[in-house]
C-alpha positions in Angstrom: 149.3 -4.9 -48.9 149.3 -4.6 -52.7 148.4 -1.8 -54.5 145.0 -3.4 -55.8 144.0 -4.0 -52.0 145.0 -0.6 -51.0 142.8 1.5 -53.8 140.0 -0.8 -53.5 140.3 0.4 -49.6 140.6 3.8 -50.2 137.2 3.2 -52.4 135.4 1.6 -49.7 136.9 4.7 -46.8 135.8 7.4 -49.6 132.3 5.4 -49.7 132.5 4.9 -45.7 133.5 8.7 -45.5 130.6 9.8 -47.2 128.1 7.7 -45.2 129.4 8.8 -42.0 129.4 12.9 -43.4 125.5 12.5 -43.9 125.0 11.8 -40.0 127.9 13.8 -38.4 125.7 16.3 -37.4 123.1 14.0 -35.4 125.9 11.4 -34.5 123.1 9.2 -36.2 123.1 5.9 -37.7 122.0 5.1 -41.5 120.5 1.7 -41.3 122.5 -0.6 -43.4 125.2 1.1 -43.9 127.7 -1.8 -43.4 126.4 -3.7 -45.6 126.5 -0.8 -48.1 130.4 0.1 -47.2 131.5 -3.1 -47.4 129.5 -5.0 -50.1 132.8 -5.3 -51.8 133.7 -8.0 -49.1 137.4 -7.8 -48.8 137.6 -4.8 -47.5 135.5 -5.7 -44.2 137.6 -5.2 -41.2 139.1 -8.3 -40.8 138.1 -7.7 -37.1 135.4 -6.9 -35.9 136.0 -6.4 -32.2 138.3 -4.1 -30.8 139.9 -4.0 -27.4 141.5 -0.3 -27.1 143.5 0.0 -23.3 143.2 3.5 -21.7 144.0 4.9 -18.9 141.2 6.9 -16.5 142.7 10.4 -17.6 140.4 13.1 -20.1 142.3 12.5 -22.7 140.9 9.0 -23.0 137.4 11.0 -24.6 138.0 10.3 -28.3 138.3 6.5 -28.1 135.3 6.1 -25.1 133.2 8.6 -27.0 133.7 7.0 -30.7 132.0 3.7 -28.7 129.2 5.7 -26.5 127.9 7.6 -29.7 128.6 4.5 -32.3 130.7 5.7 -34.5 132.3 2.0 -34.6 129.9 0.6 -35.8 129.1 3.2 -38.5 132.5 1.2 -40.0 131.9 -2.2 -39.0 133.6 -2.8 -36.0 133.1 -2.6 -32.1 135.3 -0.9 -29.8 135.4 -2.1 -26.8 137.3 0.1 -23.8 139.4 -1.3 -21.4 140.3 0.8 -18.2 143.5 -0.4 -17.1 145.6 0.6 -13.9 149.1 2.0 -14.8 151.0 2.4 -18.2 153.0 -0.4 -17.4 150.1 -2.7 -17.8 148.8 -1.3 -21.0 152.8 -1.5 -22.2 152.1 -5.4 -20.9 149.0 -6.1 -22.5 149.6 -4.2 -25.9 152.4 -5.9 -26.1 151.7 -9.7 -25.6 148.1 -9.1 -27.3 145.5 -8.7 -24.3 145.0 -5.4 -25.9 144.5 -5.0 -29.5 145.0 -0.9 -29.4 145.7 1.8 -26.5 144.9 5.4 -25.5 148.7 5.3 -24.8 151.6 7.9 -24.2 153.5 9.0 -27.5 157.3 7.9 -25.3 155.9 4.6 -24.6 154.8 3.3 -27.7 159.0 4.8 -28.7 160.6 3.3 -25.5 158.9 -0.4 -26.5 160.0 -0.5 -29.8 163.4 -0.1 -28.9 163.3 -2.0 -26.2 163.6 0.6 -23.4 162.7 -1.3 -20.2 160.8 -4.0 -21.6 161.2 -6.4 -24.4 162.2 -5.2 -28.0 159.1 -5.1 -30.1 157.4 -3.5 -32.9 155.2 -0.8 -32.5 152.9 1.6 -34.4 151.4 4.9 -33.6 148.2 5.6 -35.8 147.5 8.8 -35.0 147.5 11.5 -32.4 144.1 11.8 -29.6 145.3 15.1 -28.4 147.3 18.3 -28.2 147.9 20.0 -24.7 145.9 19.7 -21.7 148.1 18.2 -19.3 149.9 20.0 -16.1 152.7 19.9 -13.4 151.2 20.6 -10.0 153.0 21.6 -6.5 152.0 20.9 -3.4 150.3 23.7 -1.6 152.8 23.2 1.1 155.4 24.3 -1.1 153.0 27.0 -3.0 153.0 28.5 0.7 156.2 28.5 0.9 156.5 30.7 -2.5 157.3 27.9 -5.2 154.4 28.1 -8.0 156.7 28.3 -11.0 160.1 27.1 -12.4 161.7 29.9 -11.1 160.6 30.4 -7.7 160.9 26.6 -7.2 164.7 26.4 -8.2 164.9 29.6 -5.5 162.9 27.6 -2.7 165.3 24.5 -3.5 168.9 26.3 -3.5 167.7 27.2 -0.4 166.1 24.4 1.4 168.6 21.7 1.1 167.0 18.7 1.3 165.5 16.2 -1.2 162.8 17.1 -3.8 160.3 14.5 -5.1 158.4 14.4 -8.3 156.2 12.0 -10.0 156.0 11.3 -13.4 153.3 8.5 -15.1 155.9 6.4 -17.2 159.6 6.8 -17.8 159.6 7.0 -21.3 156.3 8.5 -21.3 154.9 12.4 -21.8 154.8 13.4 -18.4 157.9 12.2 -17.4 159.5 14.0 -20.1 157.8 17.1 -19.7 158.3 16.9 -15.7 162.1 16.9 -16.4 162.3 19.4 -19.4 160.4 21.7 -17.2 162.7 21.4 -14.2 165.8 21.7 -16.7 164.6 25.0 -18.0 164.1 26.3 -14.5 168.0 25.3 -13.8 166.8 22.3 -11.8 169.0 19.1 -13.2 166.1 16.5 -12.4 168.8 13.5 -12.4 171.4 14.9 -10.3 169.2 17.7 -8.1 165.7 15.7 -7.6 163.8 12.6 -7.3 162.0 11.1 -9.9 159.1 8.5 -9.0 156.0 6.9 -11.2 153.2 7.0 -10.1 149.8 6.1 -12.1 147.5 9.1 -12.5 144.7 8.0 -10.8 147.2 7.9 -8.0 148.7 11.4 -8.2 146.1 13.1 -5.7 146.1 10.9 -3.1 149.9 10.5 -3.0 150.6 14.1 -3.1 147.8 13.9 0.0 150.1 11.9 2.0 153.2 13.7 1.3 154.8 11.5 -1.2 156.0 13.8 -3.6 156.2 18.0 -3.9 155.1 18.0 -7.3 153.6 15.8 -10.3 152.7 15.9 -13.8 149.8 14.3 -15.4 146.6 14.6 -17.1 143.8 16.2 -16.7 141.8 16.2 -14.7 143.7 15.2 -11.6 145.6 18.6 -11.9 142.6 20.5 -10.9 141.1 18.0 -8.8 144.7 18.6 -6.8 143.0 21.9 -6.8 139.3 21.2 -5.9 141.0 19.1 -2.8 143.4 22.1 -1.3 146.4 20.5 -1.7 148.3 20.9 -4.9 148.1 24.4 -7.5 149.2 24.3 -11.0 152.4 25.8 -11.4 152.6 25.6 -15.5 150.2 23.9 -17.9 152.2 21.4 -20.4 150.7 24.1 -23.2 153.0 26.7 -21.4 156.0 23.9 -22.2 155.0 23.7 -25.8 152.0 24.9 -27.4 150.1 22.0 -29.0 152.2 19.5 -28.3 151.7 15.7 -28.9 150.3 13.8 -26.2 148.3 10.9 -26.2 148.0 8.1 -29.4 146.2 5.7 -31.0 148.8 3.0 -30.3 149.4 -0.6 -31.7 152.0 -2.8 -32.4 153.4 -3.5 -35.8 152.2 -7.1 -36.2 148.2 -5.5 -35.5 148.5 -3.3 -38.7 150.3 -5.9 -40.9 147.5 -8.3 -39.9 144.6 -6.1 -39.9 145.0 -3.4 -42.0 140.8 -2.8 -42.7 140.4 -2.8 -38.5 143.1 -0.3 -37.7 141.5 2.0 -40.6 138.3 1.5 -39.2 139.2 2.2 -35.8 141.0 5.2 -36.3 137.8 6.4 -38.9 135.5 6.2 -35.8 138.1 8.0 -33.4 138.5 10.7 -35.9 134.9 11.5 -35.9 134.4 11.0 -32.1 137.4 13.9 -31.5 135.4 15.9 -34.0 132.4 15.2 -32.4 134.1 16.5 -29.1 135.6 19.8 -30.4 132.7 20.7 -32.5 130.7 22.3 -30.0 130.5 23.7 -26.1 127.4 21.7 -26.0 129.4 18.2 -27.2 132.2 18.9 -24.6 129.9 19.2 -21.6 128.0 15.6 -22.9 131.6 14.5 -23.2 132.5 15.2 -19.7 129.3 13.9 -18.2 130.3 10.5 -19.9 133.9 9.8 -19.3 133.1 11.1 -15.2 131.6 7.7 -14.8 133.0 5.2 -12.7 133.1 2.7 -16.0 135.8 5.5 -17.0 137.6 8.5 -15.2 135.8 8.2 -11.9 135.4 11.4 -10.6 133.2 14.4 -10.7 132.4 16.4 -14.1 133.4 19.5 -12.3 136.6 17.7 -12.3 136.4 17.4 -16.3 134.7 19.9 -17.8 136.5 23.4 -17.0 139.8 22.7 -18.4 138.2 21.1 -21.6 136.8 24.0 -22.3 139.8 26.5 -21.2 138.9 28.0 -18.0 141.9 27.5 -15.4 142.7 28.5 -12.5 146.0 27.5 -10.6 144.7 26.9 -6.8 146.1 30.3 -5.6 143.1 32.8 -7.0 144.1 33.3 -11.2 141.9 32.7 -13.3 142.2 32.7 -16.7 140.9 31.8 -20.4 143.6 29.5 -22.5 142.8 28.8 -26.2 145.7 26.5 -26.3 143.8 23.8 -24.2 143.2 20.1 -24.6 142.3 19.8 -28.4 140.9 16.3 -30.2 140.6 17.4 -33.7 141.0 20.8 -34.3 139.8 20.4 -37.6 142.4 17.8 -38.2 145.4 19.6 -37.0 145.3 17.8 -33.9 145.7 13.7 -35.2 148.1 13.9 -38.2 151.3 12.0 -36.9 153.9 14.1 -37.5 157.6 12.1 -37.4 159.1 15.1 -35.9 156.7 14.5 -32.9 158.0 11.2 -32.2 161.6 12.6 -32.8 161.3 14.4 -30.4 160.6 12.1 -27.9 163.7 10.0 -29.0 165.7 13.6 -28.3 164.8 13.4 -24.7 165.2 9.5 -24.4 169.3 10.3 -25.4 169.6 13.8 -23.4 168.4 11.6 -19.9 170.4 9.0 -20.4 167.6 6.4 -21.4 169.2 6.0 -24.7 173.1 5.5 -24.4 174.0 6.6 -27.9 172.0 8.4 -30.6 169.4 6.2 -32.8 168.5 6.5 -36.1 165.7 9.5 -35.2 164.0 9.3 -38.5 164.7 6.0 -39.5 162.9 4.9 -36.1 160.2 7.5 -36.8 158.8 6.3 -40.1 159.0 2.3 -38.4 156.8 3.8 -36.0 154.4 6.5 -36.9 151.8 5.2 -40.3 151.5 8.7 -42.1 150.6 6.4 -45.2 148.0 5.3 -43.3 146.6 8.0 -41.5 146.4 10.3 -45.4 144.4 7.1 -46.7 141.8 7.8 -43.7 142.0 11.2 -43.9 141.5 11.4 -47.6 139.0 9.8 -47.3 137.0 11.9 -44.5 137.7 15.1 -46.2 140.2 15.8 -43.6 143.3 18.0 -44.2 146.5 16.6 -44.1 149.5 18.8 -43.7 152.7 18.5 -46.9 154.8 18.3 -44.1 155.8 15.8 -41.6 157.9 17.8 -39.5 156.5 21.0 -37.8 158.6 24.1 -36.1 158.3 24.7 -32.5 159.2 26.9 -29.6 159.7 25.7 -26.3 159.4 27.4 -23.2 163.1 27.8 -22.9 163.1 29.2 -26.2 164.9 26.6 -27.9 163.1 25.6 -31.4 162.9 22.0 -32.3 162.0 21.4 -36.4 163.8 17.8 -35.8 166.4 18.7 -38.9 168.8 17.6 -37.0 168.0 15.5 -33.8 170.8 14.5 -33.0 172.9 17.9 -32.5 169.5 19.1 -30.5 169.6 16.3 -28.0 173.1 17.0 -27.5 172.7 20.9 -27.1 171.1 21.2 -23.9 173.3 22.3 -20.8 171.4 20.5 -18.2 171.4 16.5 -19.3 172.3 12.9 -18.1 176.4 13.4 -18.8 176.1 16.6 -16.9 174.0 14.8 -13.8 
């Protein structure tokens, strides 16, 4: 885009923006407002329907919600969910088009623009959905036998010989990745010392049920449903791993925001508002959960949902307790900004596992990827703070700090890793 194109946009967003301020509070709609945000015609969204993938999971509530409550339409488009089965078919259909965007896993949008078991093409991340929220459950079968944590699992294992199975959602994807950095920190190598299978999260339960795997981790809210249904517990929330971590994203490829610059802005204008919708109030969250408990989306009970939205765990063995750290949408706009660091560090895992065979170009890939440029114009625009930075500082739960300086010697630091398996 030039730059006459791009200011006359970020007129139209500040004018949008403004609109959409005057009914946040009622989640109203101002009769002619489209034509009033886009009387100067070539900033329309080029189009005006919009198929966004997800997955049945809670994190999905942003994109369902910004459709429910009409915030699309406040900036002249329509969103139109699409519940899909696995990752792998929203990887599919993202890819050759089916889908336009996706409630999708930060890894996999990574993975599929280099090409990591699938074709090679370009991708885009347009901003984060959420920070924290997911888990890794055990089976009570091993809960009873005194595994429910890193530590007593790595115990129970040493001393049962035999093998361990554990389900991620995606191989490049979050869970996966926070399944095996969890088992690393607890001494477990999860190449060499367990089994790694995918599973879908819909899925999860009723494998675990069966006895396909001893643990999992995944998305709420199948952690505590594992919980509701007496057979799993929650040995660590992914917030335990790293405290507002990245997690879901607004994903597209590359072509999509080349071709339709006005849409993806318009999109990710109406998801914005929908996550701030969500986090605004106790009251919002509860409507929230009723919603996305439908069969049309997450299929199950709200009591499923709306606990851990609103922090109240417990992990299946009689703790309860209050977490601040959990599943965040906006966060007053800490929550979306697309950090390249986040992505980086995705790439850092890729290479310690083996999925990568030599390093990439970490923030070369990153800035491909992740449309900071993009996501400041919307923000601007929606009175929204945007951090100075696009790297952030953080502790892990083994105490290693990741500020993706330099991503390269911090894939290569770890003791447990693929060369090692």
């Amino acid at each position: 885009m030039d730059k006459d194109a791009i200011n006359m946009g970020r007129r139209t967003l500040v004018k949008a923006a403004a609109a959409g301020a005057a009914t946040a509070a009622t989640g109203g709609l101002i009769p002619g407002l489209q034509a009033a945000v886009y009387a100067a015609g070539s900033d329309k969204p080029e189009k005006e329907e919009v198929r966004i993938g997800f997955i049945p999971l809670t994190d999905c509530a942003s994109v369902v919600m910004a459709s429910v409550l009409g915030f699309d339409k406040k900036y002249g488009v329509k969103i139109v969910p699409s519940k899909e089965a696995s990752w792998a078919g929203v990887r599919d259909k993202l890819v050759n088009g089916e889908l336009d965007m996706a409630h999708v896993l930060y890894g996999l949008v990574y993975g599929v623009h280099l090409g990591l078991g699938s074709p090679k093409k370009d991708m885009a991340v347009l901003m984060a959905l959420n920070n924290n929220g997911q888990a890794i459950s055990l089976s009570k079968a091993l809960a009873d036998k005194g595994a429910v944590d890193g530590p007593s699992l790595a115990k129970l294992m040493a001393k049962e010989k035999r093998e361990y199975t554990f389900a991620g959602t995606f191989p490049t994807g979050t869970h996966a990745m926070w399944m095996h950095y969890w088992l690393a920190a607890a001494g477990i190598n999860p190449l060499s010392g367990a089994k790694l299978i995918t599973v879908p999260p819909p899925q999860m339960v009723a494998n675990m049920r069966v006895g396909n795997m001893d643990g999992f981790c995944v998305g709420e809210p199948w952690n505590h449903r594992a919980i509701m249904d007496g057979i799993g517990i929650t040995a660590n929330t992914t917030q335990d791993i790293w405290k507002d971590h990245p997690e879901k994203v607004l994903g597209t490829t590359g072509d999509f925001v080349k071709k339709y610059p006005n849409t993806a802005r318009a999109v990710m204008m109406a998801v914005l508002e929908a996550g701030r919708w969500i986090d605004a109030s106790l009251q919002n969250k509860m409507k929230m959960a009723e919603t996305v408990a439908d069969k049309s989306y997450v299929n199950t009970s709200v009591d499923a949902i709306n606990q851990r939205i609103l922090g109240r765990y417990q992990n299946g063995l009689g703790k309860t307790w209050d977490d601040p750290n959990h599943m965040k949408f906006f966060n007053d706009g800490a929550v979306n900004f697309p950090y390249l660091s986040d992505g980086m560090w995705f790439l850092t895992q890729h290479k310690r596992w083996g999925l990568l065979k030599a390093h990439p170009d970490y923030l070369g890939v990153a800035k491909q990827i992740n449309q900071v440029d993009l996501y400041r114009e919307v923000a601007s625009a929606m009175k929204i703070s945007v951090p100075k930075d696009v790297m952030r500082t953080s502790k892990l739960i083994d105490g290693v700090v990741w500020d993706g300086k330099d991503p390269a010697k911090y894939a290569d630091s770890f003791q447990i890793k693929a060369s090692a398996a």
